[in-house]
C-alpha positions as MATLAB code, in Angstrom:
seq = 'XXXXXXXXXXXXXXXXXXXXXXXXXXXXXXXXXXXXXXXXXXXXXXXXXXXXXXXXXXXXXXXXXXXXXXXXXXXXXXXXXXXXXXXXXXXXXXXXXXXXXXXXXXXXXXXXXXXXXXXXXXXXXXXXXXXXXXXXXXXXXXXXXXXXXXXXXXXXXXXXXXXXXXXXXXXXXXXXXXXXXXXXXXXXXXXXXXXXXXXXXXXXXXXXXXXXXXXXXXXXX';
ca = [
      33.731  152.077   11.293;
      37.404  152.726   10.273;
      39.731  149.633   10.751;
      41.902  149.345   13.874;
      45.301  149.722   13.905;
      47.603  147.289   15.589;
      50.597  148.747   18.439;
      53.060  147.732   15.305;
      50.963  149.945   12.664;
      50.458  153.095   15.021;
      53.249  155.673   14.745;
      55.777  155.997   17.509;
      55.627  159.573   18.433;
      58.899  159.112   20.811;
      60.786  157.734   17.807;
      59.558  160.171   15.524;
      60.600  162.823   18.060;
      63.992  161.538   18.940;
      64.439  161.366   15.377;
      63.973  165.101   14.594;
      66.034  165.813   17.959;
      68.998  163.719   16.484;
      68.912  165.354   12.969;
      68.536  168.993   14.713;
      71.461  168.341   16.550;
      73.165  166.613   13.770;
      72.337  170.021   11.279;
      73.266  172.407   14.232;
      76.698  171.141   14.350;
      77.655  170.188   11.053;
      78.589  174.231   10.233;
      80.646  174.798   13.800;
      83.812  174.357   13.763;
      83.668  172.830   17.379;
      83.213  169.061   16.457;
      84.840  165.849   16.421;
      86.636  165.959   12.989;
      88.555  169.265   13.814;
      89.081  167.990   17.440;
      90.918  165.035   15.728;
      93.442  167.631   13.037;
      93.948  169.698   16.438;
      94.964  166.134   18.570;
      96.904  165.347   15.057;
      98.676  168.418   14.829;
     100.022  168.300   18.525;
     101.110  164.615   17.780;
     102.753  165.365   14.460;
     104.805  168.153   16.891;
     105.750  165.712   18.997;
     107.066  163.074   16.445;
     109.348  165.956   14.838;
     110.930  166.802   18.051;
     111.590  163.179   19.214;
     113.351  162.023   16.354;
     116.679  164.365   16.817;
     116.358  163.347   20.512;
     117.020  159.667   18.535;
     113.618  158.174   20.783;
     112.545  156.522   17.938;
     110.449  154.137   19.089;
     108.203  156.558   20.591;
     108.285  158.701   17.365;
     106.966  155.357   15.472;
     104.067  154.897   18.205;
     102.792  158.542   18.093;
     103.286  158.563   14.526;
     101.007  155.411   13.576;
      98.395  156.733   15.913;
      98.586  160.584   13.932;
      98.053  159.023   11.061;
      95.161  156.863   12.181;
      93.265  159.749   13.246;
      93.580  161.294    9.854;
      91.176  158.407    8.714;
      88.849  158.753   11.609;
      88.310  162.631   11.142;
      87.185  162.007    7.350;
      85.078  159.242    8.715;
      83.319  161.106   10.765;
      83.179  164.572    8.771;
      81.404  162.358    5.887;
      79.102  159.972    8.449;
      77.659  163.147   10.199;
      77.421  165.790    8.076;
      80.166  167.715    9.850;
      82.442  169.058    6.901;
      83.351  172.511    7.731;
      85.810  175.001    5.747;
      88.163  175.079    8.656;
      88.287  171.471    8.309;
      89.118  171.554    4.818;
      91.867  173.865    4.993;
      93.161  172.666    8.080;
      92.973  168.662    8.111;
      95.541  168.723    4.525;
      97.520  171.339    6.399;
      98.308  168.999    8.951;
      98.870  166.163    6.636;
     101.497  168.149    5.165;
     103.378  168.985    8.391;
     103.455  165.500   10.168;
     105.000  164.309    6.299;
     107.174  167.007    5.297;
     108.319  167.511    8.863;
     109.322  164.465    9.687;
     111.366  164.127    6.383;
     113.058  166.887    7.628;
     113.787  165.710   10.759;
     114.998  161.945    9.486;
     117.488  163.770    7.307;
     119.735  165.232   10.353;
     119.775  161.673   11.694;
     122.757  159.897   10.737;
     122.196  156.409    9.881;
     118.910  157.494    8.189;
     118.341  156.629    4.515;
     116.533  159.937    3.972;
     118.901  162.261    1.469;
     117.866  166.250    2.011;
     117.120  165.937   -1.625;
     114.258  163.807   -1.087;
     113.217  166.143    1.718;
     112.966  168.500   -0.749;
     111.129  166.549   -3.407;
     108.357  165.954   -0.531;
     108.160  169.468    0.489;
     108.744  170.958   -3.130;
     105.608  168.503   -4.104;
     103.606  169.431   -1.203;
     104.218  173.518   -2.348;
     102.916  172.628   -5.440;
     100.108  171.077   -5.172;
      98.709  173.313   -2.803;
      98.911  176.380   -4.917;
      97.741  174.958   -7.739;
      94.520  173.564   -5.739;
      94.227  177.076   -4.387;
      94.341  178.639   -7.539;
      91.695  176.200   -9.369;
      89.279  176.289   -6.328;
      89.299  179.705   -6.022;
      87.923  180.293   -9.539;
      85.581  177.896   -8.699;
      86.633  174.533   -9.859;
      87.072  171.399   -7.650;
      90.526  169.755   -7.068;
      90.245  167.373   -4.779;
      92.639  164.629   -3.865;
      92.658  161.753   -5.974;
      93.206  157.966   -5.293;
      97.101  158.987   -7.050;
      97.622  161.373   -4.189;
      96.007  158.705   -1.013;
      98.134  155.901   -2.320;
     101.147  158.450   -2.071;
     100.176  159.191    1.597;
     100.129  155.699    1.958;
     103.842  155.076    0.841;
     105.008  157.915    2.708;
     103.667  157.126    5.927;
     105.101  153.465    5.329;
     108.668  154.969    4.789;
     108.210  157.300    7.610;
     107.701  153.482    9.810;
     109.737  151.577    8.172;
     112.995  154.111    7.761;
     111.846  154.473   12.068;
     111.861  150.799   12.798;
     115.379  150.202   11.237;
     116.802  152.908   12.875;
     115.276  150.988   16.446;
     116.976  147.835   15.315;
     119.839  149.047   12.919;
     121.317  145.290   12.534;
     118.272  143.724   11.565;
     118.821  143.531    7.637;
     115.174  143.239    6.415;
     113.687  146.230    8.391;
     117.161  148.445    6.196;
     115.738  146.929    3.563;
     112.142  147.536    3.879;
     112.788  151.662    4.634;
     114.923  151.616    1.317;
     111.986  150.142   -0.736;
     109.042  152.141    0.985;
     111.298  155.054    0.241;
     112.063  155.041   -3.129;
     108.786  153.826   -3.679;
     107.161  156.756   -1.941;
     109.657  159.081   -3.666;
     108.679  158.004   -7.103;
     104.725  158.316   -6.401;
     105.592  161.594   -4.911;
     106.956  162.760   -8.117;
     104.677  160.969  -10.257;
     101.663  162.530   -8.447;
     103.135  166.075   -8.802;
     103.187  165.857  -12.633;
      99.368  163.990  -12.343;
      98.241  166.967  -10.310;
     100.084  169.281  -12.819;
      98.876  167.877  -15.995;
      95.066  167.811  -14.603;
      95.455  171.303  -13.482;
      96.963  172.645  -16.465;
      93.652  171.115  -18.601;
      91.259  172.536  -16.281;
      92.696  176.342  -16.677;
      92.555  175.674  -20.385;
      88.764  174.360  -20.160;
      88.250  177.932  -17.842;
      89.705  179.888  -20.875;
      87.092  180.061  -23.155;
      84.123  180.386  -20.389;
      86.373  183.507  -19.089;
      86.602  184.917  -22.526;
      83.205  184.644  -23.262;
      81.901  186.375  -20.398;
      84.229  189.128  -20.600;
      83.056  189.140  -24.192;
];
């Protein structure tokens, strides 16, 4: 006679069935545009709106709060697009697009403040930056090749977002000397990785078309 199994050795058909449940469900949504991650870009968008119109109406300290917790979700959405399978091309478009208007936006909107440290030349640098990298990802992706973000373009959000706080908390508390201080350094700090990344994105771009070159020629040979 065959050995017995132990309760511990015999399989679990409710696990094993919950499992497949949880992975159908996990599968089903991971191509609809209806999840989490794009639920967070659409929350993130609205916020990034709401940042931009409260700094001319000089309510700065609510601009900070909704602007730390816009940025937050930006990590949460990536999180969770990664974790479950729920990367979608909507969400690849449209989680960079926001990225882009909750930076460049508010740029825009700290240089019509007064006693902000933000020149409309740096504005411009952001935004100029922003144009440029964007078409030249569109153009590489679009023949196929993959230009994704690198670590030189996340440390670069990084810096901006910390000017964006820092320029926002000295303009709360204007006579406190270190906050001045900290918005000028996060500035010119993010303005310099802002420019820096720029030429990084345009010097890796500019090898890749000249890597396509040949394939292309070949083919069409």
């Amino acid at each position: 006679m065959p050995p017995e199994l132990s309760s511990a050795q015999l399989p679990n058909p409710n696990h094993s069935h919950g499992t497949e449940i949880l992975q159908t469900m996990t599968s089903s949504k991971s191509g609809s545009i209806y999840n989490v991650p794009n639920a967070l870009t659409t929350a993130r968008f609205a916020l990034a709106i709401a940042v931009i119109a409260l700094i001319p109406l000089e309510k700065y300290t609510a601009a900070v709060t909704i602007f730390l917790i816009a940025v937050s979700t930006d990590w949460m959405d990536g999180y969770w697009a990664r974790k479950y399978g729920q990367v979608t091309k909507l969400g690849r478009i449209f989680d960079p697009f926001v990225d882009k208007i909750i930076i460049c936006g508010t740029f825009i909107a700290l240089v019509e403040v007064p006693d902000s440290p933000v020149a409309s030349w740096m504005a411009t640098i952001v935004v100029g930056r922003e144009l440029l990298v964007t078409s030249l990802r569109g153009m590489i992706e679009s023949s196929g090749g993959d230009f994704s973000a690198n670590q030189l373009g996340k440390w670069k959000m990084v810096l901006q977002c910390g000017a964006v706080c820092a320029v926002l908390c000295s303009l709360i508390q204007p006579n406190t000397q270190w906050l001045a201080t900290a918005g000028t350094w996060f500035l010119w700090s993010a303005i310099f990785l802002t420019v820096y990344s720029g030429y990084d994105y345009s010097v890796a771009a500019a090898r890749m078309m000249r890597e396509s070159s040949p394939v292309e020629s070949k083919e069409a040979e």
